[in-house]
LODREN-952513 format. One line per 5 residues: number of its first residue (from 1); for each residue x, y, z of N, C-alpha, C, CB. Coordinates in steps of 0.2 Angstrom, whole numbers, plus 5000, padded with zeros to 4 digits. Glycine has a CB too. Example, Ala and Ser with C-alpha at 12.3 -4.5 7.8 and 13.67 -1.06 7.14 Angstrom:
BEGIN
1) 5066,4972,5039,5062,4978,5039,5066,4984,5039,5057,4978,5045 | 5064,4989,5035,5068,4995,5036,5064,5000,5039,5070,4997,5029 $
! end
This chain:
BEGIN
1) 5503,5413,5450,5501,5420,5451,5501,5422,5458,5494,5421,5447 | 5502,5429,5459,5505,5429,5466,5497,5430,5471,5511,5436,5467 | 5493,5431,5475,5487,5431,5478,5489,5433,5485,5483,5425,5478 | 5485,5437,5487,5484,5440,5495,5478,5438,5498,5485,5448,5496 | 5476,5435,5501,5471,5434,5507,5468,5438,5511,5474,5432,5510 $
6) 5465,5440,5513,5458,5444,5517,5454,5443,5520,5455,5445,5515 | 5453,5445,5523,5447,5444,5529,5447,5451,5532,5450,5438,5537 | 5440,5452,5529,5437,5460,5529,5442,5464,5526,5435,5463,5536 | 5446,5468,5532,5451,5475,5531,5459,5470,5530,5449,5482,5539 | 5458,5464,5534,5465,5462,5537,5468,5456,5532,5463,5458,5545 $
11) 5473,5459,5531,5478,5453,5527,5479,5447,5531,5486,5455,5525 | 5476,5442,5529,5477,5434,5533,5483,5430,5529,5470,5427,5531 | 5486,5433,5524,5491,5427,5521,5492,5429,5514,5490,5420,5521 | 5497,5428,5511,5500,5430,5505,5503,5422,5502,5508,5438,5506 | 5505,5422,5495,5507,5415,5491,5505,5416,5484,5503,5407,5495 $
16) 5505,5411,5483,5505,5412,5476,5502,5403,5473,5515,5414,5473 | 5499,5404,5468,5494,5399,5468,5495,5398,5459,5486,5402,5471 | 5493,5392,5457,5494,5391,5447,5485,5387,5447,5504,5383,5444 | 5485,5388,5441,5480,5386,5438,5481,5381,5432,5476,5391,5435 | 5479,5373,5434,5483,5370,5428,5477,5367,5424,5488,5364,5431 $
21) 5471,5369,5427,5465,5366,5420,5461,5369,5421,5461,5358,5419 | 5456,5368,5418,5448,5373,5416,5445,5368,5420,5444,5373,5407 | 5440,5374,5423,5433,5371,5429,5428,5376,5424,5434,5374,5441 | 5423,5369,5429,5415,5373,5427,5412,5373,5431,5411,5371,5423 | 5406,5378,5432,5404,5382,5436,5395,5379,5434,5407,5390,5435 $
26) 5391,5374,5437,5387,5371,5439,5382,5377,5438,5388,5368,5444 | 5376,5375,5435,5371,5380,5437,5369,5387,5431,5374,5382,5443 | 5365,5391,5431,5364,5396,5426,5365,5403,5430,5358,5396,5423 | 5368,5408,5427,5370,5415,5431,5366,5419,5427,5378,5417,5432 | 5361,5422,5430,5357,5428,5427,5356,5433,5429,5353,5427,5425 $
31) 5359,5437,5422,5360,5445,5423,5354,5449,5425,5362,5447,5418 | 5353,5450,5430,5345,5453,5432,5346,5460,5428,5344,5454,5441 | 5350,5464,5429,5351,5471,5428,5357,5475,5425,5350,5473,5433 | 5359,5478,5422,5363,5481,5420,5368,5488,5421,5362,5480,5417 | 5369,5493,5422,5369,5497,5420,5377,5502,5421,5364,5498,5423 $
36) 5378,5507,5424,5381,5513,5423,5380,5520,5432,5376,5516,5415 | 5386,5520,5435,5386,5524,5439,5392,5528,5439,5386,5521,5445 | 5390,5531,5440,5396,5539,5442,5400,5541,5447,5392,5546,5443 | 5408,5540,5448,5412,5540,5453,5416,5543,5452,5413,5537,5455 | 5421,5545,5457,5427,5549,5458,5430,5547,5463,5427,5556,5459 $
41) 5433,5543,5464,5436,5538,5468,5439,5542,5474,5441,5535,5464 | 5444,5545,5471,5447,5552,5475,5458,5548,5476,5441,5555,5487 | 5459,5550,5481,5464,5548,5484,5464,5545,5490,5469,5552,5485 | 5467,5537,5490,5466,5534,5493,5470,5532,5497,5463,5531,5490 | 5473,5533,5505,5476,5532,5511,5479,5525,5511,5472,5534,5517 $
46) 5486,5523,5509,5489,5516,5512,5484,5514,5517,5497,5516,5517 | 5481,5507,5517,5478,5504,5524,5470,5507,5524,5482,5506,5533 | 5467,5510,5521,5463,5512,5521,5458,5511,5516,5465,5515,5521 | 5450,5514,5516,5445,5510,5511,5441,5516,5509,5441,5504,5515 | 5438,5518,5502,5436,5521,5500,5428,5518,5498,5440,5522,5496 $
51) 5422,5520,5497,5418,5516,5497,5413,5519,5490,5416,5516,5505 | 5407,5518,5487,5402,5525,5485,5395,5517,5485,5404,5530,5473 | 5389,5520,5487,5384,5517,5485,5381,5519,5482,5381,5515,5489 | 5377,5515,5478,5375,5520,5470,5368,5516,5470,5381,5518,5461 | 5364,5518,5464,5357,5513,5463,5360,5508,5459,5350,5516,5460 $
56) 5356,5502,5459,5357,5496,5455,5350,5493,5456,5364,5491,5456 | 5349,5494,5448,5341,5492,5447,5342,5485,5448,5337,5494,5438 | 5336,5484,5451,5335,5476,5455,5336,5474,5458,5335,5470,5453 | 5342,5474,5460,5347,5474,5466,5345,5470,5473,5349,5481,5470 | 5345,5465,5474,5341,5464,5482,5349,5460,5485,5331,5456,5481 $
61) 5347,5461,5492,5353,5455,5496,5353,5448,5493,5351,5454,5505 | 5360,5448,5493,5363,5439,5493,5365,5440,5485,5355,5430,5493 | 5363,5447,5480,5365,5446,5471,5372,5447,5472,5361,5452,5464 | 5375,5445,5467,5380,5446,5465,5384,5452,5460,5380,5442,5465 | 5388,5456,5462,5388,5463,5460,5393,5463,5455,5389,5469,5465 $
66) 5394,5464,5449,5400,5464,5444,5402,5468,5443,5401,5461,5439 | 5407,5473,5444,5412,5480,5442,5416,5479,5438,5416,5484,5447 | 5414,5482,5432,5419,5485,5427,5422,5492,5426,5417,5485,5421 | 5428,5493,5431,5431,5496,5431,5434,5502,5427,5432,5493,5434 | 5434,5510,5425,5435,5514,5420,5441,5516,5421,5431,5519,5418 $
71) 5447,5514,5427,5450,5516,5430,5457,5513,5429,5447,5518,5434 | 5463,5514,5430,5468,5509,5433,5470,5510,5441,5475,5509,5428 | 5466,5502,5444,5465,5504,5450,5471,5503,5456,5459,5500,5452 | 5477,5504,5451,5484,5502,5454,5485,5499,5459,5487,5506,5457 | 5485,5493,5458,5484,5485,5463,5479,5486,5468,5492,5483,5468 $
76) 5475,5490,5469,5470,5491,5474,5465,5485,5472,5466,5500,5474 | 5463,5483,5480,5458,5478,5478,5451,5482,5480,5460,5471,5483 | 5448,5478,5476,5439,5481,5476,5434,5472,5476,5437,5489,5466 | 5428,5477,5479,5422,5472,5479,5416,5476,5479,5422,5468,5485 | 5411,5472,5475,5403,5476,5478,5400,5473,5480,5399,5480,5473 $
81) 5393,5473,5483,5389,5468,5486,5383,5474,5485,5390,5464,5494 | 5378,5469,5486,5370,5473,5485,5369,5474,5494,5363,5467,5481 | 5367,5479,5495,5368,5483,5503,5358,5485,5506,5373,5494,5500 | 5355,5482,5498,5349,5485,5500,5346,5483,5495,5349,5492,5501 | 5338,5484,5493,5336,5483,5488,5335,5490,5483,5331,5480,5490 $
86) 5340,5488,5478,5340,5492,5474,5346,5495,5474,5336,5497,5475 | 5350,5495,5479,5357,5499,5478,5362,5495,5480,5357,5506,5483 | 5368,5495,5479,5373,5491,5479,5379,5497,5481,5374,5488,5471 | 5384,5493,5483,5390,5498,5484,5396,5494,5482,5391,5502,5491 | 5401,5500,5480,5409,5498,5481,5413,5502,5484,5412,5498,5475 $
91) 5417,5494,5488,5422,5495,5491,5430,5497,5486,5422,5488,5495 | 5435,5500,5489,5440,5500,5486,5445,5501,5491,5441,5504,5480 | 5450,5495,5491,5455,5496,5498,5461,5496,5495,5455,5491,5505 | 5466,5501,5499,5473,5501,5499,5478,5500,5502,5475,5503,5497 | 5481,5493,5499,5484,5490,5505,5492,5489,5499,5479,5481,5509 $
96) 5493,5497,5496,5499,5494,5490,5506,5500,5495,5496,5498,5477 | 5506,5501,5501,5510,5505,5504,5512,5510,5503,5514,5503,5504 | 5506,5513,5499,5507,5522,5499,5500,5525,5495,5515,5524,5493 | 5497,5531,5497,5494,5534,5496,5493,5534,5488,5496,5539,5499 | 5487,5534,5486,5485,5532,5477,5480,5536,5474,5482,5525,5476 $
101) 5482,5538,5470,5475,5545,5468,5471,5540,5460,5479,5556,5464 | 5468,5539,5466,5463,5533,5458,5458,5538,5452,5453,5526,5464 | 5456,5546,5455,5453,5550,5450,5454,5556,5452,5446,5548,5448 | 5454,5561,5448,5453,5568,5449,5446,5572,5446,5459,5572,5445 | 5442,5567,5443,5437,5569,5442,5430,5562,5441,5438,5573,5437 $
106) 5425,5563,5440,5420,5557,5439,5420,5553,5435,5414,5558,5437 | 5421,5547,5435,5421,5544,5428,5414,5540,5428,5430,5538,5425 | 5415,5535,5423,5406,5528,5422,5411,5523,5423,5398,5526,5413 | 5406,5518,5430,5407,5512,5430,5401,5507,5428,5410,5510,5435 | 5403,5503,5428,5397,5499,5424,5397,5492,5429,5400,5497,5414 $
111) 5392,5493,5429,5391,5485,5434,5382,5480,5432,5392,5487,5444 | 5384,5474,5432,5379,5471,5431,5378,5466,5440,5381,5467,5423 | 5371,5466,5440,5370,5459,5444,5367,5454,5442,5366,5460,5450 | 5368,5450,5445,5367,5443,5444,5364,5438,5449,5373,5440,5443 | 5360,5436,5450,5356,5432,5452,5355,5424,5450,5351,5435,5451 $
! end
């Protein structure tokens, strides 16, 4: 499967990577919170990053933020992190060589944290 590399805003390397067995992931992951945010992504500039911080009940630094996305985010890559306690944000960058209109109006996304 083909993968691009990152480092913040900056493409470090491109390739392509296979998966030939099942791993397991040590440890228990728990869902502190759940819920539902409201966004409009808008249009989104080649090389450029779109952002929304929203609330996320429980939220503290270091949790881990999971987006389920309502959108098709046309190879755009995204990430969220908790930014504060209580609120969380997402990132969405476009690095697909041309200008991308991810929404014309609000949709729900849904994200859980984990601790």
């Amino acid at each position: 499967m083909p993968v691009r590399v990152t480092r913040g805003n900056a493409l470090i390397g491109t390739g392509n990577v296979a998966v030939s067995a099942a791993f397991t992931v040590a440890g228990a992951f728990n869902v502190v919170s759940a819920g539902t945010f409201s966004w409009n992504a808008g249009t989104v500039a080649d090389g450029t990053v779109t952002s929304n911080a929203f609330a996320a009940t429980s939220a503290a630094l270091g949790d881990t933020i999971l987006i389920g996305p309502p959108i098709d985010l046309q190879t755009c890559h995204y990430s969220a992190s908790a930014i504060a306690a209580g609120t969380a944000e997402i990132v969405v960058q476009n690095e697909t060589g041309a200008s991308v209109t991810l929404g014309t109006a609000a949709s729900t996304w849904n994200y859980k944290v984990i601790r």
